[in-house]
MILUM-826760 format. One line per field, with one value per atom (N, C-alpha, C): residue in one letter; atom name; x, y, z. Coordinates in steps of 0.001 Angstrom, whole numbers. Layout:
r c(A; ...)
a c(CA; ...)
x c(X; ...)
y c(Y; ...)
z c(Z; ...)
//
This chain:
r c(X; X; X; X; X; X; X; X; X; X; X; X; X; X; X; X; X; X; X; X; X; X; X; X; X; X; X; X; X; X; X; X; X; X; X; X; X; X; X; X; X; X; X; X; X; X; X; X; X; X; X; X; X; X; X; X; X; X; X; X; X; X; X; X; X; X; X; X; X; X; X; X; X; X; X; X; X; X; X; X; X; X; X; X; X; X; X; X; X; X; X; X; X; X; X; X; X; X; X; X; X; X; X; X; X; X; X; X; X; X; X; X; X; X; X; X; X; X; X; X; X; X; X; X; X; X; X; X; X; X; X; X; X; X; X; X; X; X; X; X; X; X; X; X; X; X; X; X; X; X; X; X; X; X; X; X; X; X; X; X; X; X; X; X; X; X; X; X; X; X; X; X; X; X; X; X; X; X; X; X; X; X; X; X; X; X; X; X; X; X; X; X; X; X; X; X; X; X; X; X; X; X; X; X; X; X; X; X; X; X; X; X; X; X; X; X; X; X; X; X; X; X; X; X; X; X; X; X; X; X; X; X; X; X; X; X; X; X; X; X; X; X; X; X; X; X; X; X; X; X; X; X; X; X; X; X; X; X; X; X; X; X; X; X; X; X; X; X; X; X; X; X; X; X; X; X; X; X; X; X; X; X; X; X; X; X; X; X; X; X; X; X; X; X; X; X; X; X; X; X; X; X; X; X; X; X; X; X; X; X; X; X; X; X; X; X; X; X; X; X; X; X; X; X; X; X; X; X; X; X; X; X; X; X; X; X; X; X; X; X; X; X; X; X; X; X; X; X; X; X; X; X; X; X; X; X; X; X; X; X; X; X; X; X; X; X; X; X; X; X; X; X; X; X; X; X; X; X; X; X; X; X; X; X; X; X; X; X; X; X; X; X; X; X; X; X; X; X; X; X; X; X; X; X; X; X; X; X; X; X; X; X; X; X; X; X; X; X; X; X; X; X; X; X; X; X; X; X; X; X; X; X; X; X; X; X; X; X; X; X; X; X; X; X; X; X; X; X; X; X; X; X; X; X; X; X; X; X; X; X; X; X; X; X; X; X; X; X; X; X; X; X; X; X; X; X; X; X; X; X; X; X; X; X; X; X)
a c(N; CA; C; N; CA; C; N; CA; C; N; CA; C; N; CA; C; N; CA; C; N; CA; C; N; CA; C; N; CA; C; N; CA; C; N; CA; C; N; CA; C; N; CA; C; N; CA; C; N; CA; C; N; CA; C; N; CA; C; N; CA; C; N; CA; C; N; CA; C; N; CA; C; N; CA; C; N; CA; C; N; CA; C; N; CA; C; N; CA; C; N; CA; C; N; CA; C; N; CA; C; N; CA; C; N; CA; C; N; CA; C; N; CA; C; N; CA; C; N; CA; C; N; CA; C; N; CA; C; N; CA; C; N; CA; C; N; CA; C; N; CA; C; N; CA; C; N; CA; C; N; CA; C; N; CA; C; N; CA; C; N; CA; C; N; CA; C; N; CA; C; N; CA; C; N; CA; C; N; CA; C; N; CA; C; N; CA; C; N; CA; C; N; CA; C; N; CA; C; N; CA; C; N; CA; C; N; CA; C; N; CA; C; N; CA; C; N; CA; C; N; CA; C; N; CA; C; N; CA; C; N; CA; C; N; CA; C; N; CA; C; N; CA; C; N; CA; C; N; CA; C; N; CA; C; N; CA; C; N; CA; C; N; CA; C; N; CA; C; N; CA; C; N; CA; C; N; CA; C; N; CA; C; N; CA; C; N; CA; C; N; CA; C; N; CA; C; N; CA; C; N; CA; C; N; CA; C; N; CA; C; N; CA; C; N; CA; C; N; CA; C; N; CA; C; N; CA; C; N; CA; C; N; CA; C; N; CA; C; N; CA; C; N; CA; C; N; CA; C; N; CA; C; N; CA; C; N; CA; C; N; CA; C; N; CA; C; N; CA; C; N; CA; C; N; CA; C; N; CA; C; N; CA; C; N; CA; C; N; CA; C; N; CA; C; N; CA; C; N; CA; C; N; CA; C; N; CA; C; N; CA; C; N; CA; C; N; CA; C; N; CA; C; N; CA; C; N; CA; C; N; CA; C; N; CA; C; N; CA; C; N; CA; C; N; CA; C; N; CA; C; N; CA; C; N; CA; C; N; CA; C; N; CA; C; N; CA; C; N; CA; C; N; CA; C; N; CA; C; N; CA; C; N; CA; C; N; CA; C; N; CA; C; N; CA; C; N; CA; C; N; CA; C; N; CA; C; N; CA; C; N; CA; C; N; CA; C; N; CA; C; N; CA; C; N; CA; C; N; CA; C; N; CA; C; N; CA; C; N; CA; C; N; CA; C; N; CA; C; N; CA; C; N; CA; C; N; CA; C; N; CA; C; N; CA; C)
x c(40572; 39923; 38429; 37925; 36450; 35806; 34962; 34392; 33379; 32643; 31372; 31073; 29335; 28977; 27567; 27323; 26157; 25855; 25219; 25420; 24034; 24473; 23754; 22169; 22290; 20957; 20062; 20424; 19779; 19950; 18915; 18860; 19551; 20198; 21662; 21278; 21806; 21343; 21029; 20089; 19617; 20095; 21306; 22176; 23270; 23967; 25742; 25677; 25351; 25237; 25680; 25885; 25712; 25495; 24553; 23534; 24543; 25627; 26523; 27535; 28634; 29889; 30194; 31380; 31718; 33421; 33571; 34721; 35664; 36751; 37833; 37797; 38294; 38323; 40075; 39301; 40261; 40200; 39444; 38898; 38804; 38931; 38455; 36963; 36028; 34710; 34173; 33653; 33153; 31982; 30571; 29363; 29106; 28881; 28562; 27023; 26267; 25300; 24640; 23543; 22859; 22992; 23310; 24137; 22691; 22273; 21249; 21699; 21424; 21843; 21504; 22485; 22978; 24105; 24895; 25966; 26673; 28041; 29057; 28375; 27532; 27081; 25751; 25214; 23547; 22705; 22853; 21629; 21573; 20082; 19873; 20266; 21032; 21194; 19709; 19590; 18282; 17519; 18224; 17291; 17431; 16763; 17281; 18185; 19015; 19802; 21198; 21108; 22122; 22113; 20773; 20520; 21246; 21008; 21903; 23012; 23652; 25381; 25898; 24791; 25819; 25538; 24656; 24074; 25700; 25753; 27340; 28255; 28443; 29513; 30004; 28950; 28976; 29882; 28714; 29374; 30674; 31442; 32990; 33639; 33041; 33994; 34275; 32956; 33175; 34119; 33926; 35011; 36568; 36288; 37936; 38743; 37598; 38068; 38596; 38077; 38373; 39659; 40156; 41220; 40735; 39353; 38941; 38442; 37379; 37013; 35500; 34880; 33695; 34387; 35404; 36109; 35757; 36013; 35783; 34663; 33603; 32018; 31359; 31098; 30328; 28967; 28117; 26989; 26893; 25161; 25004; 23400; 22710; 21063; 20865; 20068; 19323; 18025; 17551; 16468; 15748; 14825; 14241; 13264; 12349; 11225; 9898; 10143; 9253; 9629; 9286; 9435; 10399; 10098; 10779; 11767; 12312; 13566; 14835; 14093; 15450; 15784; 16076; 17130; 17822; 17241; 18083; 19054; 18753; 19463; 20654; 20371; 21043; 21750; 21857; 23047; 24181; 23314; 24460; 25438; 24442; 25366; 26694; 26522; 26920; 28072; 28315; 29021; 29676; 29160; 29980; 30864; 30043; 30857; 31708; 31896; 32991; 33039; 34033; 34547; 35039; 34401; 34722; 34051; 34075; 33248; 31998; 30926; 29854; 29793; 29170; 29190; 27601; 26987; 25644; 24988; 23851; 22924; 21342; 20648; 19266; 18742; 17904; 17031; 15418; 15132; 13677; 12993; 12072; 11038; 10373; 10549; 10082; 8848; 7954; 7138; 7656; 8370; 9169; 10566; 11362; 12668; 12251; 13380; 13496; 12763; 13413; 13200; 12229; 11702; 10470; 11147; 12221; 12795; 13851; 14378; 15285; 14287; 15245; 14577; 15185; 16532; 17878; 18327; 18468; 19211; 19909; 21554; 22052; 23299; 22993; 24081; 25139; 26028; 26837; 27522; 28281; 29102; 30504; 31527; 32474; 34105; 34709; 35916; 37189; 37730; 39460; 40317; 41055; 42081; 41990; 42385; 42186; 42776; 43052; 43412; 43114; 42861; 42279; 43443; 43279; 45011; 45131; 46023; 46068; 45810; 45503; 45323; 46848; 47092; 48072; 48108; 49259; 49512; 49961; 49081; 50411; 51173; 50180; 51036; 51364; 51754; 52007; 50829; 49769; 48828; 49068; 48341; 48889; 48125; 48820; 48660; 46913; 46564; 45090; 45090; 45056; 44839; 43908; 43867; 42894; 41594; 41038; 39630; 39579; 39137; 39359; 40636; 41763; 43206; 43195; 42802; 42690; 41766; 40823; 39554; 40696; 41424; 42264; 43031; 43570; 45298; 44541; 43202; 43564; 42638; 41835; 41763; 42806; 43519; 45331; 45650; 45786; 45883; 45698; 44327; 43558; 43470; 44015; 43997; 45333; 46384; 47635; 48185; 46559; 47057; 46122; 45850; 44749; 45648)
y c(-18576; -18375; -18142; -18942; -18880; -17944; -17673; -17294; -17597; -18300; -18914; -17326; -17263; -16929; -17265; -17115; -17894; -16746; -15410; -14546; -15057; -14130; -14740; -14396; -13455; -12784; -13935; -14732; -16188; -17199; -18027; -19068; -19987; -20813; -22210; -22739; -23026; -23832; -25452; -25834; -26666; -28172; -27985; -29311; -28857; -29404; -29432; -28468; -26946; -26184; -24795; -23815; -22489; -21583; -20765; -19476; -18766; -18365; -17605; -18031; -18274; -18483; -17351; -16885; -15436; -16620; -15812; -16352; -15489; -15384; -14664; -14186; -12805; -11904; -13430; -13238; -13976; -15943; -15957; -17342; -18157; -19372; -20222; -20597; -20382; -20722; -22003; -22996; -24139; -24363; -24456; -24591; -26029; -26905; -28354; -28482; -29358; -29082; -30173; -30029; -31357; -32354; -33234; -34343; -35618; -36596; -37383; -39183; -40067; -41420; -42185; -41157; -42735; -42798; -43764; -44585; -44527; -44450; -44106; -44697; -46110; -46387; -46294; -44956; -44695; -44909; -46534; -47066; -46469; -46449; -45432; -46473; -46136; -46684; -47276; -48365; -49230; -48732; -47810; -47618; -46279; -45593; -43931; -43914; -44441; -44534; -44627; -45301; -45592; -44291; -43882; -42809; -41699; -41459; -40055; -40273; -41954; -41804; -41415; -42597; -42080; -40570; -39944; -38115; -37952; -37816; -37543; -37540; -38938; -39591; -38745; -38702; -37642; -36372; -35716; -34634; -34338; -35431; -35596; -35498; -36431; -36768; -35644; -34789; -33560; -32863; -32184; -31224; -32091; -33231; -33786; -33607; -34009; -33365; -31628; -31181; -29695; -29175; -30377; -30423; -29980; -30000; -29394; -30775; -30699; -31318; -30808; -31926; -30730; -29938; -29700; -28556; -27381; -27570; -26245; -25803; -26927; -26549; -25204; -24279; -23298; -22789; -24047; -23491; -24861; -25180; -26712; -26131; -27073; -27235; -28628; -28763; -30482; -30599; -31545; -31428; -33070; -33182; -34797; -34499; -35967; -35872; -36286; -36561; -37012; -36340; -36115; -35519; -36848; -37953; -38763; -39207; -38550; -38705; -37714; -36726; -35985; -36447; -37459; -37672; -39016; -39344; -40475; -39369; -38509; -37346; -36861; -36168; -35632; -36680; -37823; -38813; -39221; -39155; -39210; -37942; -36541; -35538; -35537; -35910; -36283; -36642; -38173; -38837; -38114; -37622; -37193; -36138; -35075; -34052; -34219; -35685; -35489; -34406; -34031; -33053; -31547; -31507; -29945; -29201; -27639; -26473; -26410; -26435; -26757; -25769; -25958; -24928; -24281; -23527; -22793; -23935; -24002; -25136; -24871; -25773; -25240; -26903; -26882; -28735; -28345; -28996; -28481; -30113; -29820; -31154; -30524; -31404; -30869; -32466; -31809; -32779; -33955; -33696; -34752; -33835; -35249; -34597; -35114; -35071; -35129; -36808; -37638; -39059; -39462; -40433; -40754; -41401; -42066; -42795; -41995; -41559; -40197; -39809; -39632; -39597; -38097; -37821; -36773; -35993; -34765; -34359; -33085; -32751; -32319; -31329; -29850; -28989; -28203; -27620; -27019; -25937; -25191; -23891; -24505; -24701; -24704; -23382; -23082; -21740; -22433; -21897; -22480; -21494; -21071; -20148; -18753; -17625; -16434; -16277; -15501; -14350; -13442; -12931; -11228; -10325; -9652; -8476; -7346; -7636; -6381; -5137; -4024; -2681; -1818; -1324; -411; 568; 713; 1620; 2745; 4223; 5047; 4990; 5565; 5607; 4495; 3195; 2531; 1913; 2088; 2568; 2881; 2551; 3524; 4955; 5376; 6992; 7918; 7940; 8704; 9707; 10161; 11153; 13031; 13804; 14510; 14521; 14704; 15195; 15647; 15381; 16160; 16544; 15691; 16060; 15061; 13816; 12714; 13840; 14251; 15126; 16142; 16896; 18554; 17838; 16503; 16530; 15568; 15371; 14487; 15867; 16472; 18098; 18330; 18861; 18711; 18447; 17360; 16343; 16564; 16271; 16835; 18036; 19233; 20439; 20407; 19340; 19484; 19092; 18201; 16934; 18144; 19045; 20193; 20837)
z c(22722; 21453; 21626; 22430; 22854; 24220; 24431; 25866; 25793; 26533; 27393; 27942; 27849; 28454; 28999; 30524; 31194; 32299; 31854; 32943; 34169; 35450; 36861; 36356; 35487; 35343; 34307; 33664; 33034; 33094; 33904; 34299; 33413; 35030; 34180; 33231; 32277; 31422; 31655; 30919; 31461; 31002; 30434; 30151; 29896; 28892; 28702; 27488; 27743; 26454; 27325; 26755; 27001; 26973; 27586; 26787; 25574; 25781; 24197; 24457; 23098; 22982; 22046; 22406; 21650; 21125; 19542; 19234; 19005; 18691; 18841; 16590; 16840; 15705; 14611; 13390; 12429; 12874; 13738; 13883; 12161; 11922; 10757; 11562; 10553; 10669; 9628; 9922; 9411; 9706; 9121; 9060; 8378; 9689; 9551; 9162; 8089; 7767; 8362; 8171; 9100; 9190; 10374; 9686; 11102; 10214; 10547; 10450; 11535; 11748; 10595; 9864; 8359; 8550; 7951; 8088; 7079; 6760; 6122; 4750; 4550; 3273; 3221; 3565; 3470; 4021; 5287; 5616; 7005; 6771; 8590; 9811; 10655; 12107; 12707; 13321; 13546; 14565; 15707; 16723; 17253; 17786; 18469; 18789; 19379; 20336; 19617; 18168; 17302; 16045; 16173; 15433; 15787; 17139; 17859; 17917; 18303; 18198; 16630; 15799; 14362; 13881; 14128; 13997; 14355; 15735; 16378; 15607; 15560; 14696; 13412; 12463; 11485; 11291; 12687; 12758; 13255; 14060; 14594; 13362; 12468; 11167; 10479; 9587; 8987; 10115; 11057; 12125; 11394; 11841; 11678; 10195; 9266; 7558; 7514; 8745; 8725; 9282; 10410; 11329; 12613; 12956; 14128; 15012; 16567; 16550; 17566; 18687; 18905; 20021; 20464; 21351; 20693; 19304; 18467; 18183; 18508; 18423; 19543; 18430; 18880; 19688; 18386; 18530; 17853; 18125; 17279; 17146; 16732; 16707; 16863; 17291; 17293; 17075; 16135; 15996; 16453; 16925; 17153; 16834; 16554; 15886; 17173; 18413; 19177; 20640; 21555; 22665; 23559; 23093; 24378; 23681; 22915; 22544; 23030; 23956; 24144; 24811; 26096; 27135; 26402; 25299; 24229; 23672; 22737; 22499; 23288; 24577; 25613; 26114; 26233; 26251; 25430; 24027; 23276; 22835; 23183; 22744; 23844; 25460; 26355; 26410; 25487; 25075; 24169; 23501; 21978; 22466; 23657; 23877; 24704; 25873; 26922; 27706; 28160; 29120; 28495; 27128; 26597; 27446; 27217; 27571; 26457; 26980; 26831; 25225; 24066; 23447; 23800; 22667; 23095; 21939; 22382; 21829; 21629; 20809; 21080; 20227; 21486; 20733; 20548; 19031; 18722; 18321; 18949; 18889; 17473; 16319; 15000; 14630; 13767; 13244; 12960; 11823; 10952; 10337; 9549; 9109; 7634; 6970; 5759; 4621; 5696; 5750; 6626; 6247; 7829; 8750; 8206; 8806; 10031; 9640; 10335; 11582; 12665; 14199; 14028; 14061; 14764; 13219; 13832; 12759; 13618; 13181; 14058; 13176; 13475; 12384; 13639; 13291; 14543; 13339; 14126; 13449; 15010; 14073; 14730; 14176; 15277; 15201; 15485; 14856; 14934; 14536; 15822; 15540; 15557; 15280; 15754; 16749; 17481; 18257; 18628; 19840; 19774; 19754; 18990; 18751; 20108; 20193; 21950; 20625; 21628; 21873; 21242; 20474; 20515; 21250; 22156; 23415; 22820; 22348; 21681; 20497; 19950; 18786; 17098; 17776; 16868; 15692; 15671; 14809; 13344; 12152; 11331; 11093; 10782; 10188; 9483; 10101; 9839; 9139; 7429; 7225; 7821; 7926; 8530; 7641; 8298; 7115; 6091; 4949; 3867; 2752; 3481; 3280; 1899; 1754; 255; -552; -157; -1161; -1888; -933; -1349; -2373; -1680; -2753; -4037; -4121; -5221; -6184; -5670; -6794; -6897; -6712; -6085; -7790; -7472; -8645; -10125; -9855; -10959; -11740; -10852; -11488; -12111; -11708; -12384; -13402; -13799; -14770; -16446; -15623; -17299; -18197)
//
């Protein structure tokens, strides 16, 4: 359904992400919206570290309301609010992601978020399903009018209906 791509010509990526993920044609597409270390009843998680698991957490849950999970994660964003928070970050995405194929990613050290309180805030685009359709060999195709042939028959038409 998916393909990674990490060509020789751009440097490895530099954690558990991947320069592009291409998805397969008729895929289900789900756009997870930012999801930040509050807790099922509002109150923010107490420390970075609880901030980035419940960020995670979040976002597992929405995928799962969808029937997906982060296997199906595409593409994500991350946002932190301080520089020495990314290898707090990059552990928990770590965790969250396990042993999938890396999706494509991008982490931005931002001023502030929405809340002052809010460290993480974290959106993804996840794909489910699709197929790529083989090639018709010959023939089985449908039927291509020629050029101009709908224009003739529907004057055609028209001149028959005066």
């Amino acid at each position: 359904m998916t393909k990674r791509h990490n060509p020789p010509t751009v440097h490895p990526p530099a954690g558990k992400y991947s320069h592009g993920v291409e998805t397969a044609s008729g895929a289900r597409l789900l756009y997870v919206a930012g999801q930040i270390g509050a807790r099922p009843d509002g109150s923010t998680a107490p420390t970075d570290e609880a901030q980035c698991d419940q960020a995670w957490a979040n976002v597992k849950a929405v995928l799962a309301a969808a029937g997906m999970g982060v296997a199906d994660v595409v593409k994500f964003n991350a946002y932190v609010t301080r520089a020495d928070l990314i290898p707090v970050y990059r552990g928990a995405r770590d965790r969250a992601l396990g042993d999938v194929a890396p999706p494509a990613s991008t982490l931005v050290v931002v001023a502030a978020l929405a809340n002052p309180a809010w460290v993480v805030e974290i959106e993804c685009v996840a794909a489910k399903g699709g197929a790529a359709k083989p090639a018709s060999a010959g023939g089985g195709g449908r039927a291509v009018a020629k050029r101009g042939t709908a224009k003739r028959g529907a004057a055609k038409g028209k001149a028959r209906r005066k």
